[in-house]
N, C-alpha and C positions, 0 to 999 in steps of 0.2 A: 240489523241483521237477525235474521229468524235463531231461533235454540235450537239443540236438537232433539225437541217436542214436536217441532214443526216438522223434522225429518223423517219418525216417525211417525205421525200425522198423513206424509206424503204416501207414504207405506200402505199404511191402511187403508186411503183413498185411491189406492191402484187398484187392491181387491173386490173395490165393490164400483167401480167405473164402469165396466160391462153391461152392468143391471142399469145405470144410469142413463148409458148410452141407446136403450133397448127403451127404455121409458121416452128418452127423449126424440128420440124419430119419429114414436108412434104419435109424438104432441107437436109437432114443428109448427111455431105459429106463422101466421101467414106475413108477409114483408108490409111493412107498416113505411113506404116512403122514403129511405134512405137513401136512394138512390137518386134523387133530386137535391138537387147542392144549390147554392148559390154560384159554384162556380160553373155549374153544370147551366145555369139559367145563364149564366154571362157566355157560355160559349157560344148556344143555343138564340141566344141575342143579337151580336153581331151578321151584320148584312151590307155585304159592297158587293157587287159586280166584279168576277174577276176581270173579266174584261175582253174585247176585241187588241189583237194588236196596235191597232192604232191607238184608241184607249188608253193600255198598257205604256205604248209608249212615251206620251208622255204628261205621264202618270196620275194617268184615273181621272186626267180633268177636263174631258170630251162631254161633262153634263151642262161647260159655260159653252159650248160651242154648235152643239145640236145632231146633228144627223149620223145617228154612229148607236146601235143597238144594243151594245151593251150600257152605254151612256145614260140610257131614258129610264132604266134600273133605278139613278138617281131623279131625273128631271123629267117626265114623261111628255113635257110640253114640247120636248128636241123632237119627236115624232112629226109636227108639225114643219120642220125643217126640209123634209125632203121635198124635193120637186119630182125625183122619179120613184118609180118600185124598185125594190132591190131586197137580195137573198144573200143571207153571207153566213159563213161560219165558220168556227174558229176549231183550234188543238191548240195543245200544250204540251210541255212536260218541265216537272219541277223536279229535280234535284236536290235536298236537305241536310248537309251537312250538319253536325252539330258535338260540342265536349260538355261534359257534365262533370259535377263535384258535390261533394256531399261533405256541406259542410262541416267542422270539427273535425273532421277526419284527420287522424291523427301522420297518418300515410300521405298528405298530399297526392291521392288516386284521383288521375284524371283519363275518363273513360269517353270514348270518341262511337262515331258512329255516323251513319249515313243513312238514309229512307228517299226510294224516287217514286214518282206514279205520272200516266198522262190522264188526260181528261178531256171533254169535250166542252170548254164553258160557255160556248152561247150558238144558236142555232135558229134563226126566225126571217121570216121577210116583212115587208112594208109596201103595203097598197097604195097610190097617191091618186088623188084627183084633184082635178083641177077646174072651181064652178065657174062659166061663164058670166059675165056681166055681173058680178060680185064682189062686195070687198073681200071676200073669204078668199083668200089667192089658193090656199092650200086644204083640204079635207082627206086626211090620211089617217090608215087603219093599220096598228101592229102586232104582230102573234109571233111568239116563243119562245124561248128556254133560255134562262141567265142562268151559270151558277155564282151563286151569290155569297157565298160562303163554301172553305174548305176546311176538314177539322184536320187531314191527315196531321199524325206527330207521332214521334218516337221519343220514349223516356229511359235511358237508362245511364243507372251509376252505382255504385258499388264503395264498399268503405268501411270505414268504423268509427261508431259514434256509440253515445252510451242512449241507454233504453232500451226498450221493444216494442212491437205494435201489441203485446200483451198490456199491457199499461193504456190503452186505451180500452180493450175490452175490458180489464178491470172496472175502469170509470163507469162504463154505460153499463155494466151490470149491477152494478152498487145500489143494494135493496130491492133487487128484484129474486125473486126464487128461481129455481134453477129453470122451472117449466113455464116460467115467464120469457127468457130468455128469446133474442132476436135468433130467430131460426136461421139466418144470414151471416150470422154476425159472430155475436158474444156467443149462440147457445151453440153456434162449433166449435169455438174455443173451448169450452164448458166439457164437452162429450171429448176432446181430442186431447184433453190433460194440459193445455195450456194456461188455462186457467181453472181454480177449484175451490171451493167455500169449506174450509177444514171445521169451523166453528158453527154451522149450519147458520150463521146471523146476518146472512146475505151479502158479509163485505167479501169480497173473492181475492185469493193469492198467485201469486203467480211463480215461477222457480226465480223470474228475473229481481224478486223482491232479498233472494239471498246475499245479492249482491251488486245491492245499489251502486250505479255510476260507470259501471263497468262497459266499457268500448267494447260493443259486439259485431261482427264484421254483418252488413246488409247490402245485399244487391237488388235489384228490379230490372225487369224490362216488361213496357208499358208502351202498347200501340193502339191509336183511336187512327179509325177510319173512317171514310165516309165526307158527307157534307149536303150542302141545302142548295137544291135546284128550283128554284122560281117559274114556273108558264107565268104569261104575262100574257091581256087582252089589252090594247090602250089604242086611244086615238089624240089625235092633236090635228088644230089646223092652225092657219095663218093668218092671220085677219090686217089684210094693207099694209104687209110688211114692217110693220111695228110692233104687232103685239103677237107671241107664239101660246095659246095656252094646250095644255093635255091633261090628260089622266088615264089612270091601269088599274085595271081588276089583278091580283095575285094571287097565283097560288104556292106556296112553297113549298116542295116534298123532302122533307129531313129524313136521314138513313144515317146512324151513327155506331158503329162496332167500338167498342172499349174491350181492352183485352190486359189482363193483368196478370205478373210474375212475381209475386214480391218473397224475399227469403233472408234468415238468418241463419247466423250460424259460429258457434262458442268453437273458434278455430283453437283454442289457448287453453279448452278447458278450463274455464275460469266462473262457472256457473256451475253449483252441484245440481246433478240429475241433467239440466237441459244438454242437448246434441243440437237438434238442428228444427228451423221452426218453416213450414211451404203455406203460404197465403195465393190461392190463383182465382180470379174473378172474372163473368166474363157480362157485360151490358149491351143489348142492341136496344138503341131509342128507335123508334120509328113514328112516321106520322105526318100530317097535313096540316096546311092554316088558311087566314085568307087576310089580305091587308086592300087596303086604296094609297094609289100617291097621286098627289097633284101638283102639277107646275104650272111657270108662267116665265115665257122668258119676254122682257123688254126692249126693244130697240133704237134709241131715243137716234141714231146716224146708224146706217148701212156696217159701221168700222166698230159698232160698241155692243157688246149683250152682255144686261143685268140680267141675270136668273134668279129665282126664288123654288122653292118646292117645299113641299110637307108631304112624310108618312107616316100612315094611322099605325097605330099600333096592333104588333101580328098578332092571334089569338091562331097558339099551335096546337092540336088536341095528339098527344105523344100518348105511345105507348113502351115500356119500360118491359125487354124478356131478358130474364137473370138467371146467373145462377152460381156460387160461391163453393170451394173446396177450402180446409186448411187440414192440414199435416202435422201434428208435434211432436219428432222422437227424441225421448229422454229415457235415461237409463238407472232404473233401483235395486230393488233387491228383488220385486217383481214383476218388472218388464224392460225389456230389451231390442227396443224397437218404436218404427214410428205407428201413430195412431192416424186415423184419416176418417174426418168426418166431410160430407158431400150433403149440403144443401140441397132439395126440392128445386125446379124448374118455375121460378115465381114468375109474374106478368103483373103490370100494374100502371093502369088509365089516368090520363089526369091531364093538366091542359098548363100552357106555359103562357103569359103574357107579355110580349117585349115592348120598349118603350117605341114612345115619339123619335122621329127623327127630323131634324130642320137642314136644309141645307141652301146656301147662299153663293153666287159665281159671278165673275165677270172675265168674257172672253172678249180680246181685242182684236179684229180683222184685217190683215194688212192683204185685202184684195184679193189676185191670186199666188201671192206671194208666201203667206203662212199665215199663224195667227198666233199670241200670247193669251194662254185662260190659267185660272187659277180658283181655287172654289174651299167652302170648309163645311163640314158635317159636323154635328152637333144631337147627342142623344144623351139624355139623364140616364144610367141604367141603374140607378137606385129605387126607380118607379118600377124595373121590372116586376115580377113575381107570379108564382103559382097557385092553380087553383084545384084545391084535390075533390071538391064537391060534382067533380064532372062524371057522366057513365055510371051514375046512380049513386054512386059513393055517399052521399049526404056529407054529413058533418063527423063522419064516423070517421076523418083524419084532421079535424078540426086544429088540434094542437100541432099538431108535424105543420102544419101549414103558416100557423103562428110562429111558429118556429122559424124556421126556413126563409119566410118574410121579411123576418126581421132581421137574421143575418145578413140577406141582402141591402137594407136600408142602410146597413153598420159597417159592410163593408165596401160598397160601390157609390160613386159620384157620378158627375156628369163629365163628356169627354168628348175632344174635339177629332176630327179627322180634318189633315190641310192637303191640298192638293196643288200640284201648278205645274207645267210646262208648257211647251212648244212647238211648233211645227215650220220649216223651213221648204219651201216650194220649188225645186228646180224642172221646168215644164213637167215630163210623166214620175220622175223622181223625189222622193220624200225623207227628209229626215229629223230625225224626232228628240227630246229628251223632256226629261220629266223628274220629278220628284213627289214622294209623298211622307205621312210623318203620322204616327198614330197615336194620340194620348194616351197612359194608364188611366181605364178607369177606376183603379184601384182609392183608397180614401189616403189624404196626406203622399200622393206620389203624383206628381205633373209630369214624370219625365214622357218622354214620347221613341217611339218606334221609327228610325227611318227606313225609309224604300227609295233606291236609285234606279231609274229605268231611260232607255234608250229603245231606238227602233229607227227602219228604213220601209218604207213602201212606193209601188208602182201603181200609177193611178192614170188608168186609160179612160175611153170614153164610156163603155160598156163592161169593164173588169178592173178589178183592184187587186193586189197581193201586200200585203203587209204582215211585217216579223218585226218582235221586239222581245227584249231581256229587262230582266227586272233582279236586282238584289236585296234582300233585306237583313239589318240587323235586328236581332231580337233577344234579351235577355229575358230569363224566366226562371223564378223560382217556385218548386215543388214541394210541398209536403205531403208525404205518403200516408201519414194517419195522424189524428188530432189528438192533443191530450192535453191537459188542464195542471195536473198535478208531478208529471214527469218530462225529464228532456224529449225535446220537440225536433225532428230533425229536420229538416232542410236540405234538399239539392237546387243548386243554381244552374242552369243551362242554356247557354248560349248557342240561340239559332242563327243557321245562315240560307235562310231558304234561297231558289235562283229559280228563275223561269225563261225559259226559250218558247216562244207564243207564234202562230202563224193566222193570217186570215185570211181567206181568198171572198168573196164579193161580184153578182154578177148583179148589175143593172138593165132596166129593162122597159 
């Protein structure tokens, strides 16, 4: 617990904060990569097809089965499955329930919430020909739009736990001079009295140091938007009914809004000087890639398809627009009030590299009666990582890159995705069930994600309609800011995302 040398020390450093703060605008260093996580490369990573109703229902495993365009997302050799052309496209809407907790909270505060949106997730047709006098039975060409990833989520929870997000700017400042300081970061702490170097010897204090351990009450709310839509160019043919192979050119366009709310606040008075502390952030990624996938499906009987496929890995080139606020009002002998310093409008290029993906299926064909498929996906994402030498940069982020790297290496494994349902045939009527299950690819966690899905469709000679539902569990836990040498906090949050999906389908 500080003396009160420190107290008056605090005094002193109010009357000459001003001048501080006046130096340090006119010096704001430019954002040095921060904003590129590991966790931000693992979201940015993942790629499934949301899907076609049919697809959807039951459950994502239309890549052992073939002619269904969200499908070929995974298998592009399914393309070579069709006999006719056809145009289809899908809606959505999901619904998100979800309760949140923060951990140690001494209150048992459990905070609820809800987030809906629709979406458009696949939209293309399929050209077929048919070569005479050849074993080639099928030569088909496919064009459009998967989304293959959705980020939306909602974060919030509220509580009391001891620390503060001060305790990490202290860390990252530690030996750096004040006009060293991350202009994002620590140097608004710095200008905004949340944190302050009383001894000029670069170790930085904070008010939360007067009273270590102490439960200060924190709340958030945290919304990512957005998600990764794929065009897709592929062809597949058929070769004497045994062998399907394809392949797709990709393109994927990421568009991701982060939006951040974070706050404290000494409800108990039980910190001298601090009141109340506002952190608000806001991130749009944006940006393009390009990947290849190839398949091959086997038909050893009419009743049996092995599948196989491989995809290249995506090389995404992102661009990163920011821009960071925080607020700290504490009260002395010379101020009474909050402080607000407002970061620069930063921008910053750089290229993301996602891994391999494998994936393997076998669909069983019961005629016109229905079929049983079942399939697994397989990507390392401890191979991901970032490359910040793109858009001229050189090696001038050489260490952030080392960095960053390497976290990922230390904290991602490799991770399976299982798939498998069904489909039941009654002449024009369909009905469906499914399941799927998603590994943590977290390091030392196996557990997995499930997804329940059903559906029913109408399947004429020249039109289709299909709807399905899908539910998922998901637990997840948050940490709002990192620290090393103080308590660490933790919100747990349990999703229940739902999706109602429609397709309609014209053959031609």
């Amino acid at each position: 617990m500080k003396t009160h040398s420190a107290v008056l020390l605090k005094i002193k450093f109010t009357m000459t904060k001003l001048s501080y703060i006046i130096f340090f605008l006119c010096s704001v260093l430019s954002f040095t990569a921060q904003a590129q996580t590991a966790t931000e490369a693992f979201r940015l990573s993942q790629f499934d097809a949301l899907g076609s109703a049919r697809n959807l229902g039951v459950g994502n495993s239309m890549y052992s089965i073939g002619a269904d365009l969200s499908a070929i997302s995974n298998n592009p050799a399914g393309i070579g499955a069709y006999w006719r052309s056809e145009f289809m496209g899908t809606v959505d809407v999901t619904w998100n329930p979800y309760d949140s907790q923060l951990q140690g909270d001494s209150s048992i505060n459990l905070t609820h919430g809800s987030y809906d949106y629709w979406r458009m997730p696949n939209l293309g047709f399929v050209v077929t020909s048919q070569p005479q006098n050849s074993p080639w039975k099928t030569v088909n060409i496919a064009i459009g739009v998967n989304r293959i990833a959705e980020y939306a989520q909602e974060i919030h929870y509220n509580g009391y736990s001891p620390g503060s997000r001060t305790d990490s700017w202290q860390e990252n400042a530690f030996g750096l001079d004040s006009s060293q300081l991350n202009g994002f970061e620590e140097g608004l702490a710095y200008t905004s009295g949340a944190i302050y170097d009383f001894e000029s010897d670069h170790v930085y204090e904070d008010d939360n140091d007067l009273r270590p351990g102490y439960n200060l009450y924190k709340d958030e709310y945290s919304a990512i938007r957005g998600g990764n839509s794929e065009i897709f160019l592929g062809a597949g043919a058929n070769l004497g009914r045994v062998l399907l192979i394809g392949a797709s050119m990709n393109i994927p366009l990421v568009n991701v809004d982060v939006t951040r709310a974070y706050n404290e606040n000494d409800r108990f008075d039980g910190i001298p000087f601090f009141n109340e502390l506002h952190y608000t952030s806001y991130v749009n990624t944006s940006g393009s890639g390009i990947n290849g996938k190839f398949g091959l499906f086997l038909k050893p009987s009419k009743f049996i398809n092995l599948t196989v496929a491989a995809h290249t890995p995506t090389k995404l080139f992102l661009t990163d627009n920011y821009n960071t606020v925080v607020t700290y009002d504490y009260t002395d002998q010379n101020n009474d009030g909050p402080l607000t310093s407002q970061s620069p409008y930063g921008s910053f290029q750089y290229a993301l590299v996602t891994p391999w993906k494998l994936v393997g299926a076998i669909g069983i064909i019961a005629g016109t009666s229905g079929f049983l498929s079942a399939g697994v996906q397989y990507s390392d994402y401890s191979t991901m990582h970032y490359d910040y030498s793109v858009k001229g940069n050189g090696n001038l982020y050489a260490q952030e890159e080392r960095d960053v790297n390497e976290s990922i290496r230390q904290n991602y494994s490799g991770a399976f995705k299982l798939n498998a349902g069904g489909e039941i045939a009654f002449k024009v009527f369909r009905i469906r069930g499914g399941f799927s299950a998603v590994q943590s690819a977290y390091n030392n966690d196996g557990s997995f994600d499930p997804t329940y899905t059903g559906g029913i469709g109408f399947r004429w000679d020249d039109f289709y309609l299909d709807f399905a539902y899908s539910y998922t569990e998901q637990d997840q836990g948050y940490v709002p800011y990192e620290t090393d040498e103080a308590p660490q906090p933790l919100a747990v949050i349990n999703y229940n995302p739902q999706r109602a999906v429609m397709t309609m389908g014209v053959k031609f």
